[in-house]
Every structure is written in structure tokens, then in C-alpha cells.
Backbone as JSON Lines, residues from 0, in Angstrom:
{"i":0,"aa":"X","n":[-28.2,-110.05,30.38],"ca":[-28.4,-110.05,31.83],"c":[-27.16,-109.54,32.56]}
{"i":1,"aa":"X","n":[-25.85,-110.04,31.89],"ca":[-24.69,-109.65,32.98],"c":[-24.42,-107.85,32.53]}
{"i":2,"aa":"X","n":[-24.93,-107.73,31.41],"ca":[-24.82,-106.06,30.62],"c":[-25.68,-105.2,32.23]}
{"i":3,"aa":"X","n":[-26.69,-105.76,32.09],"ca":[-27.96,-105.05,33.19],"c":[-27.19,-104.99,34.49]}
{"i":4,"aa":"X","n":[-26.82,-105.98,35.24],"ca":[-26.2,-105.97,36.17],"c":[-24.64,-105.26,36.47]}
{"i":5,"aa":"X","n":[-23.97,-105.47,35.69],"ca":[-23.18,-104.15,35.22],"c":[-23.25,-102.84,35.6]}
{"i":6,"aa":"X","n":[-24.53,-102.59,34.39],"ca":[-24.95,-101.72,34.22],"c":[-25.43,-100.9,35.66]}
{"i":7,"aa":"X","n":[-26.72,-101.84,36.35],"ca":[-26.79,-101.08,38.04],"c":[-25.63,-100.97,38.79]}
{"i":8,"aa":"X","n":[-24.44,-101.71,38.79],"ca":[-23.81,-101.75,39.9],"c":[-22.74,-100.37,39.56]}
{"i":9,"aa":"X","n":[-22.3,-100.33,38.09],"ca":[-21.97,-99.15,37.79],"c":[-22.68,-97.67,38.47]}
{"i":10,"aa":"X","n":[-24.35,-97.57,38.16],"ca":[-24.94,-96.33,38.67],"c":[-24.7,-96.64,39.68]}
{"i":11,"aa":"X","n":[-24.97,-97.59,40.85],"ca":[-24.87,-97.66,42.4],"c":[-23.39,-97.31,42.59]}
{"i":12,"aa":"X","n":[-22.25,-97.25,41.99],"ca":[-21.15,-96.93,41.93],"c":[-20.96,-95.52,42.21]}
{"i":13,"aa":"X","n":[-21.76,-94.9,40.75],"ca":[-22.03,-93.31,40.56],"c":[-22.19,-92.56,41.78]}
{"i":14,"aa":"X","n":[-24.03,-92.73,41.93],"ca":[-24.67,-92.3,42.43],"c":[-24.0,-92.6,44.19]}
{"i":15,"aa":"X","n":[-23.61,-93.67,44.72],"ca":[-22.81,-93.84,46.0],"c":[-21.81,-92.79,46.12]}
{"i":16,"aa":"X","n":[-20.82,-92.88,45.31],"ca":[-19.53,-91.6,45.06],"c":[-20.47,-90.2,45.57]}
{"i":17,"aa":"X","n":[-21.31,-89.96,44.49],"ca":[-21.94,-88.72,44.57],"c":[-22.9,-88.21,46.45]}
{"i":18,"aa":"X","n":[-22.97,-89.42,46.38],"ca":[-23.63,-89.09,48.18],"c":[-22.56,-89.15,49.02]}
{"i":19,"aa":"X","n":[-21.69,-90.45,49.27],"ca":[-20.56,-89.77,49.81],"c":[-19.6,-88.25,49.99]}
{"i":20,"aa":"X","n":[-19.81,-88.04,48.63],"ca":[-18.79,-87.1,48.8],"c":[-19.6,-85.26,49.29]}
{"i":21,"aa":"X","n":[-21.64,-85.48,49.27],"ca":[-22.26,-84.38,49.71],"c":[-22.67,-85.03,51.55]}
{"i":22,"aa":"X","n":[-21.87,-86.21,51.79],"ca":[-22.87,-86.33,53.01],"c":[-21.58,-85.68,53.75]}
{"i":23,"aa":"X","n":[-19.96,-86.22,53.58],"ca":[-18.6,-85.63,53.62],"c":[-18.73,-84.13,53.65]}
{"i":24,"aa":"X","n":[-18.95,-83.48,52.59],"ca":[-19.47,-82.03,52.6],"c":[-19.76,-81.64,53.81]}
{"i":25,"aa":"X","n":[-20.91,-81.79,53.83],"ca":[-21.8,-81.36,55.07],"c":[-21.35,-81.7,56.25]}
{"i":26,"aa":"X","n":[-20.39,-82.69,56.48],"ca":[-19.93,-82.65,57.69],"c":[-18.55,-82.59,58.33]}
{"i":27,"aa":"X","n":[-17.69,-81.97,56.94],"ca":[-16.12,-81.61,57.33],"c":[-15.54,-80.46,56.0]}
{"i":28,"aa":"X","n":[-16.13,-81.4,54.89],"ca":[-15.29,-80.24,53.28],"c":[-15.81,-78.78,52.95]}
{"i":29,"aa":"X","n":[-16.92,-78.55,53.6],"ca":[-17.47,-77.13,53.52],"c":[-16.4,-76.24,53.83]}
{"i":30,"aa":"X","n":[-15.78,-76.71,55.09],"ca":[-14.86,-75.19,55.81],"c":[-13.36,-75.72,54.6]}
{"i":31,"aa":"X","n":[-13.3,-76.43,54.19],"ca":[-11.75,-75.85,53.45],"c":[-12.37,-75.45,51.72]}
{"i":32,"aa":"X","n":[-11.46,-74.22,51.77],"ca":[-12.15,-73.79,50.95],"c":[-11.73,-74.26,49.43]}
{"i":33,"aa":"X","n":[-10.67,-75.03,49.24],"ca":[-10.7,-75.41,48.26],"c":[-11.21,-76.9,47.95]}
{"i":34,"aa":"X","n":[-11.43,-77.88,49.17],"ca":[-11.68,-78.97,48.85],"c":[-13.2,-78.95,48.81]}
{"i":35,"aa":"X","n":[-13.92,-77.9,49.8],"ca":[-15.33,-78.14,49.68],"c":[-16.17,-77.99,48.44]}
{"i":36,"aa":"X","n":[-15.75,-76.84,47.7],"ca":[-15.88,-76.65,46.42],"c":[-15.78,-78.05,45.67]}
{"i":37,"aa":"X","n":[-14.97,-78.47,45.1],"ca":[-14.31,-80.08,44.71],"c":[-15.11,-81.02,45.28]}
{"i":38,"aa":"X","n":[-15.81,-81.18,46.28],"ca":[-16.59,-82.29,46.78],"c":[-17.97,-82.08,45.68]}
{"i":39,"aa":"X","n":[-18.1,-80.38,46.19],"ca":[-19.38,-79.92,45.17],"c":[-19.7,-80.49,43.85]}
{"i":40,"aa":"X","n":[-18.33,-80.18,43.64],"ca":[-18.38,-80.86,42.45],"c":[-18.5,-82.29,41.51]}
{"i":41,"aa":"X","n":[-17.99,-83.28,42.57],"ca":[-18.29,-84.58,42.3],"c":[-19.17,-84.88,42.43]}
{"i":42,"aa":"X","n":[-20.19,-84.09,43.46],"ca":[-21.48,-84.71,43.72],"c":[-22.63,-84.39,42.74]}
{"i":43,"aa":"X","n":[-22.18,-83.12,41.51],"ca":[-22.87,-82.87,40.2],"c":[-22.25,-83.67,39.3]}
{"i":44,"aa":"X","n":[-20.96,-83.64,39.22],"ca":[-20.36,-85.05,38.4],"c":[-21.0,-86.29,38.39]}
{"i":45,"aa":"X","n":[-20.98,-86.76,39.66],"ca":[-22.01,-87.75,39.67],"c":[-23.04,-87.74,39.11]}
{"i":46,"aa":"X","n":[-23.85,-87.25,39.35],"ca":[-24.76,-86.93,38.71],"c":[-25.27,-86.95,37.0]}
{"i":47,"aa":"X","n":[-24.5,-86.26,36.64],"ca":[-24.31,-86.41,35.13],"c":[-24.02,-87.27,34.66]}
{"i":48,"aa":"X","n":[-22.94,-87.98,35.23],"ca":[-21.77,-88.71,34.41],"c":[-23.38,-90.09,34.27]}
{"i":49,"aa":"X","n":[-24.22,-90.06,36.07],"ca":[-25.02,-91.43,35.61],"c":[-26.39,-91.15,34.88]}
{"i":50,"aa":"X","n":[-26.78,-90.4,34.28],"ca":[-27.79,-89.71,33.52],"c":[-27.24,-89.69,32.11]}
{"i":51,"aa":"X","n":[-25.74,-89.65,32.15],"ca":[-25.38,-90.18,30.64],"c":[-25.71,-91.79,30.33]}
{"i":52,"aa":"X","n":[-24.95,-91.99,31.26],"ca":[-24.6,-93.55,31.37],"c":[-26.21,-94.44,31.32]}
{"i":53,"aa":"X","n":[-27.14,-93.87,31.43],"ca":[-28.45,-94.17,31.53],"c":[-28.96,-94.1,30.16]}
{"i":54,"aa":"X","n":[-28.83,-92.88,29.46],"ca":[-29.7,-92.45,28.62],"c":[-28.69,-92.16,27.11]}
{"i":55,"aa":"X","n":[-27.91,-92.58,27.03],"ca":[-27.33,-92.41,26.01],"c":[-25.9,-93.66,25.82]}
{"i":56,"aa":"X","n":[-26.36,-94.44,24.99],"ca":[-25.92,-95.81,24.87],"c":[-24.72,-95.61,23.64]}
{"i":57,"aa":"X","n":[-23.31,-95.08,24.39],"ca":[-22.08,-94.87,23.75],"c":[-21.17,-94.9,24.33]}
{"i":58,"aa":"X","n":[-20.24,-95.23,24.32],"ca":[-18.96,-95.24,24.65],"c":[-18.32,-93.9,25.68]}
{"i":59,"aa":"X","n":[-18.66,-92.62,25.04],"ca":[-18.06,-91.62,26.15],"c":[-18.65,-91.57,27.8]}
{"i":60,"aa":"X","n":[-19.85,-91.68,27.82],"ca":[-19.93,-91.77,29.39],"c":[-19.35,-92.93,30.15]}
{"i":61,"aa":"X","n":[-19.3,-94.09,29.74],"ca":[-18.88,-94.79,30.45],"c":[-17.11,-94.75,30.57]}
{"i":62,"aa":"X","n":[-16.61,-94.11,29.42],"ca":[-15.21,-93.84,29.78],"c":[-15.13,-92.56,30.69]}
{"i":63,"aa":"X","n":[-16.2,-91.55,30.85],"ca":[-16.55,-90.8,31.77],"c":[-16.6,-91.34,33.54]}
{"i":64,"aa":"X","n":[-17.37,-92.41,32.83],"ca":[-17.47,-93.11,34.61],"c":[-16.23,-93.72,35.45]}
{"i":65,"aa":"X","n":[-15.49,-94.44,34.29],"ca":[-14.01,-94.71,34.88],"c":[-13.37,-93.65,34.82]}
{"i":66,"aa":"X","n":[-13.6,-92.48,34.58],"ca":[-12.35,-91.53,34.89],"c":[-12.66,-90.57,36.12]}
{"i":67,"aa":"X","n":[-14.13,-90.93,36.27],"ca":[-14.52,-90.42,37.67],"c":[-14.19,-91.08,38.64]}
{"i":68,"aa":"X","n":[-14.69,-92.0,38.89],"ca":[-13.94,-93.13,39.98],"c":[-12.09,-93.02,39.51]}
{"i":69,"aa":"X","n":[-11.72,-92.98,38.81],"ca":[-9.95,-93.14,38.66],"c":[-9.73,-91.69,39.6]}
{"i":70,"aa":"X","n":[-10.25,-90.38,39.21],"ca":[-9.73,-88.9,39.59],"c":[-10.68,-89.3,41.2]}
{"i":71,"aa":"X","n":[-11.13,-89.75,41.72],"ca":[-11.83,-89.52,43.19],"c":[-11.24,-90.13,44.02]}
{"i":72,"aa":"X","n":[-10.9,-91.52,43.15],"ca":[-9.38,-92.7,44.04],"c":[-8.26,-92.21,44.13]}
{"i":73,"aa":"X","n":[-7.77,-91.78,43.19],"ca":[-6.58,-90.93,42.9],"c":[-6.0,-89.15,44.04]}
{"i":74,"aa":"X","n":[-7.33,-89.14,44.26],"ca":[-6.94,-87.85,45.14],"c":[-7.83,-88.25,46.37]}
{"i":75,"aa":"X","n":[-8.27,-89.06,46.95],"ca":[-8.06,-90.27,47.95],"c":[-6.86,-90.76,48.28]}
{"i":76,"aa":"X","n":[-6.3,-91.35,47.47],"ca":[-4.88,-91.51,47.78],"c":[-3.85,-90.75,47.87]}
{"i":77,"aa":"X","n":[-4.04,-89.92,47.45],"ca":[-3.14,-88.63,47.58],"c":[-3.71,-88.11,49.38]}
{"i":78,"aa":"X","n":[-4.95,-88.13,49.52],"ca":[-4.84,-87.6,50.54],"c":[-4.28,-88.25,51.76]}
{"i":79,"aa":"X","n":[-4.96,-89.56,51.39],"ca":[-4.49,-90.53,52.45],"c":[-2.74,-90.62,52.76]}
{"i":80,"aa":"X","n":[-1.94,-90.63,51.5],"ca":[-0.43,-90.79,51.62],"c":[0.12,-89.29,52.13]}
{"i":81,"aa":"X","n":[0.03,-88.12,51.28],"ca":[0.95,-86.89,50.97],"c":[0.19,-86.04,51.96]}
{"i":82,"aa":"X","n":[-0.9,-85.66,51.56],"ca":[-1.76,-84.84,52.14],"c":[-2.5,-84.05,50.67]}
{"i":83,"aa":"X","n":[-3.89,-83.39,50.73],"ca":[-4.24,-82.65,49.7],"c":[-5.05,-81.76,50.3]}
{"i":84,"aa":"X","n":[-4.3,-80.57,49.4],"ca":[-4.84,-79.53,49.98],"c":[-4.99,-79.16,51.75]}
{"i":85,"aa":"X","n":[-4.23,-79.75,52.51],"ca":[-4.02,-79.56,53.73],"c":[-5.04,-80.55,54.03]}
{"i":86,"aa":"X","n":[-5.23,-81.82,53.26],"ca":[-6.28,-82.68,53.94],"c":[-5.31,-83.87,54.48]}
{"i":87,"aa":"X","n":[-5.5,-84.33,55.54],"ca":[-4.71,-85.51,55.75],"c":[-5.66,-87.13,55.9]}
{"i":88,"aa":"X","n":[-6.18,-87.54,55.12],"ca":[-7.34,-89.22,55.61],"c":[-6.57,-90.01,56.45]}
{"i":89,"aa":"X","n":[-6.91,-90.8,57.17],"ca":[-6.6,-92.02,57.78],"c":[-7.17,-92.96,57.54]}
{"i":90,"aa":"X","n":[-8.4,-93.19,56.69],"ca":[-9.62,-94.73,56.79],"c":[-9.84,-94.79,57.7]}
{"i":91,"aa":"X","n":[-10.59,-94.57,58.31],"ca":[-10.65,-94.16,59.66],"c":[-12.77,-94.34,59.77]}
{"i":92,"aa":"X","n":[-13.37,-94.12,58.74],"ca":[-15.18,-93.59,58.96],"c":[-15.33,-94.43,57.82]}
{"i":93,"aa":"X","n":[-16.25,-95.12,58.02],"ca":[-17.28,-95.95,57.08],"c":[-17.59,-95.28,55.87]}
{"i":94,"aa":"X","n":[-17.78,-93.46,56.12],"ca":[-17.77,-92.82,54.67],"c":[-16.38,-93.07,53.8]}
{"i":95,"aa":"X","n":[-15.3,-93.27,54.46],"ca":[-13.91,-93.14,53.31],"c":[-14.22,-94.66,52.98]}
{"i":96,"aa":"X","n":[-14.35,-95.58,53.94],"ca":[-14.66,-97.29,53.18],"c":[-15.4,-97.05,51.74]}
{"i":97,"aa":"X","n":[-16.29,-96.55,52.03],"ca":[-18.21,-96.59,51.16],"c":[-17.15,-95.61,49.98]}
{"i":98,"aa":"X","n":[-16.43,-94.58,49.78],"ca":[-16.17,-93.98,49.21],"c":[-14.88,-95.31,48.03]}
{"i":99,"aa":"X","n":[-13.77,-95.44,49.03],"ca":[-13.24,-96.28,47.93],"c":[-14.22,-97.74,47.28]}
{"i":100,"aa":"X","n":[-15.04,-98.34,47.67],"ca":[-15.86,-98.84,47.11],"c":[-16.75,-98.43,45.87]}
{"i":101,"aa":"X","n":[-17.21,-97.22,46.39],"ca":[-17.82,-97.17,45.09],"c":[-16.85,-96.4,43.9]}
{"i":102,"aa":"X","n":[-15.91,-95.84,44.44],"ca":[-14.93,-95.33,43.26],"c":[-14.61,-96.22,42.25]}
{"i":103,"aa":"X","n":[-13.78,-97.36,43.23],"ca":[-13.42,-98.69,42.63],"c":[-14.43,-99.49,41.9]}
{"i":104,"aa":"X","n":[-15.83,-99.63,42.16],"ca":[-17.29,-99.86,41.29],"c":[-17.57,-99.05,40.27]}
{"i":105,"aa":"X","n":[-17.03,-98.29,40.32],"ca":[-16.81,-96.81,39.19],"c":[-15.7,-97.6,37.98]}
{"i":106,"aa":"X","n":[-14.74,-97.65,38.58],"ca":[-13.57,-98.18,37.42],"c":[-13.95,-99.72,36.77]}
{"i":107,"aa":"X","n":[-14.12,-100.37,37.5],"ca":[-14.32,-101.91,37.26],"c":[-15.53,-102.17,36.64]}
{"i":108,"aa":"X","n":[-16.81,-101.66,37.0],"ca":[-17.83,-101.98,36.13],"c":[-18.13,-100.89,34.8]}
{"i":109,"aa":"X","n":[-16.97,-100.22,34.95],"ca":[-17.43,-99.12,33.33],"c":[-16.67,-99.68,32.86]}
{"i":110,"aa":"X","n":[-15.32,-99.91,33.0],"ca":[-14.25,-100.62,32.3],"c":[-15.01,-101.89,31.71]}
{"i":111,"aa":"X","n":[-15.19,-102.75,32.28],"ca":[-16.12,-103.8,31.95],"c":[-17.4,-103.84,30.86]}
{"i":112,"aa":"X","n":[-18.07,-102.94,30.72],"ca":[-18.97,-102.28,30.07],"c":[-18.14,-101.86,28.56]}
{"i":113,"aa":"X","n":[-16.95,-100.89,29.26],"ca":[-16.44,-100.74,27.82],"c":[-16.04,-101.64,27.15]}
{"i":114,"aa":"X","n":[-15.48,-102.54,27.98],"ca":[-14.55,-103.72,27.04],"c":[-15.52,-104.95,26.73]}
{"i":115,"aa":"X","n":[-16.98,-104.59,26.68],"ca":[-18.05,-105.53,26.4],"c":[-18.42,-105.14,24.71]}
{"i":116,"aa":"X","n":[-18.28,-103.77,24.48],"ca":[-18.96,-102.98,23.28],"c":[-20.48,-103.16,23.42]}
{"i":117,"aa":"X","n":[-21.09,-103.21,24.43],"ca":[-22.4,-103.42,24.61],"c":[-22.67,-101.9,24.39]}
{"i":118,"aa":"X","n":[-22.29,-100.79,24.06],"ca":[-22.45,-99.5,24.21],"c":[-22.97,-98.91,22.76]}
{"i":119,"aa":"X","n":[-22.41,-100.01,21.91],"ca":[-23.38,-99.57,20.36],"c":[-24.99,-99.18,20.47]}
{"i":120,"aa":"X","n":[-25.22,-97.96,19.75],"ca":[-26.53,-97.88,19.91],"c":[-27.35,-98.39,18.78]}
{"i":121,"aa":"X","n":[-28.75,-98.69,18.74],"ca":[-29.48,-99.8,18.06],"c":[-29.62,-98.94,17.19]}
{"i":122,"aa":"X","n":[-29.54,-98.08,16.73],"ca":[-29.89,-97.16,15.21],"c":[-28.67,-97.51,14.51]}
{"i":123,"aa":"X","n":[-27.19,-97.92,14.82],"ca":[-25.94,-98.31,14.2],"c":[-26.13,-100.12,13.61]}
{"i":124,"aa":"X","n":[-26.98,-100.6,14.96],"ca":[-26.86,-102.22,14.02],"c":[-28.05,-102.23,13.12]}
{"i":125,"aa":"X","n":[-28.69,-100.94,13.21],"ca":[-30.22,-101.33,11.86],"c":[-30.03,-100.39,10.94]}
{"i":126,"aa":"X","n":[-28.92,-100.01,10.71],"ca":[-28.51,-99.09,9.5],"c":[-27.24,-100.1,8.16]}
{"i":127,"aa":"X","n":[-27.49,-101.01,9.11],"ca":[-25.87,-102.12,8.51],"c":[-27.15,-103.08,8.05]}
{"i":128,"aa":"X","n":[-26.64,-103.42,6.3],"ca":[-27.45,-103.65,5.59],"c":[-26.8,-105.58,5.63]}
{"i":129,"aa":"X","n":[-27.79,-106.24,5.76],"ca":[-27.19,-108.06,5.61],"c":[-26.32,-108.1,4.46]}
{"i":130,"aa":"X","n":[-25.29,-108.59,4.5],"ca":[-24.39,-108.93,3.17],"c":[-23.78,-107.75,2.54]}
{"i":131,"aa":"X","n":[-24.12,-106.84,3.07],"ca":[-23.27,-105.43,2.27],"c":[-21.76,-105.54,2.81]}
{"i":132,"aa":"X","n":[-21.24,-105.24,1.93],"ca":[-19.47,-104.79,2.17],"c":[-19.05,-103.42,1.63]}
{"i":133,"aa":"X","n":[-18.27,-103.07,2.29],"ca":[-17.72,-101.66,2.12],"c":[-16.28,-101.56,1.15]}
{"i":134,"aa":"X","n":[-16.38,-100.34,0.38],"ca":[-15.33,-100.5,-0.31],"c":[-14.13,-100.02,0.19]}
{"i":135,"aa":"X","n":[-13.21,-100.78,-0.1],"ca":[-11.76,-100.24,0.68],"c":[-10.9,-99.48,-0.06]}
């Protein structure tokens, strides 16, 4: 049960990142031309990363998912402190809130997931024979 729940709050993680960063698009990252591109892109990242994380019960997507949320926080904060790419944030719009939220739902519930090993897939525990040992 806590795997399942996890598990949604992770995609609501995803899939949040991924709308944030096309609703953002559409209403400021289009005109710079290097960040709008980069938004583009998280919002197919997204995408993928939770269509892995759905359908294929292993370990790489979900270290996928924390490294999406880590690289979206990460240059969030960069923008917010230094500036990126001539972007300057303030926190300032309910989209940058909704954005570090679900980034941070990104890191914490994949991390969590990973460090559960709930990610073995069921063809690995029905291939392991009762009482067999391996030779060393």
C-alpha cells in the first residue's frame, strides 16, 4: 500500500513538473531562445521518465525520476540565485511554488522507491529456485 502511494505521488510529481514547465512555456520561455527549447524538453522528459516508471518495474527509471526533479531544482536555483541563461526567478507565481513541489516530489518519492527495492521485477523472484544456493 505505501509502494502504491509512493508510487502516485511520484507520477503526480512527474507529470506536475511536466505541465508546469509547458504551461511556463506558453506564457514567458518560448521567446528565450535557449530556455524555451529546455522547458520543451522537460515537458517530453516528463513524460517518459513517467511511462517508464509505470510500465517497467526496475531500478533505472526511478533513478531517472530523481535526477529529473534534482536537474529542474537545480537550475531553479540557479535561476533564482545567479541568473540562467539571462533568466532571473523571484518565487514570485504559484507556477514556480507548484514547480519546486513537484520537483522536490520527484526526488523524495523516487528516492524512496529506490531505497524500498520494491523495483524487482516478478520474473526475477520466480526464477529463484526455494533452497538453491549459488556457487561462490
Amino acid at each position: 500500500m505505501a509502494r502504491v502511494l509512493m508510487l502516485v505521488l511520484l507520477v503526480f510529481g512527474l507529470l506536475g513538473s511536466a505541465v508546469v514547465h509547458l504551461l511556463e512555456w506558453d506564457n514567458w520561455a518560448y521567446t528565450n531562445e535557449v530556455i524555451g527549447p529546455l522547458f520543451l524538453v522537460n515537458v517530453g522528459a516528463g513524460i517518459v521518465i513517467t511511462a517508464a516508471v509505470l510500465l517497467w518495474r526496475y531500478w533505472l527509471p526511478l533513478l531517472a525520476a530523481v535526477g529529473y526533479g534534482a536537474a529542474t531544482l537545480g537550475a531553479y536555483l540557479l535561476s533564482l540565485t545567479v541568473g540562467l541563461f539571462g533568466v532571473e526567478q523571484q518565487l514570485s507565481s504559484s507556477a514556480e511554488v507548484w514547480g519546486l513541489v513537484t520537483d522536490i516530489a520527484c526526488i523524495v518519492f523516487g528516492g524512496l522507491l529506490l531505497l524500498r527495492r520494491d523495483w524487482r521485477s516478478a520474473e526475477s523472484d520466480r526464477t529463484a529456485t526455494p533452497g538453491a544456493t549459488t556457487a561462490g
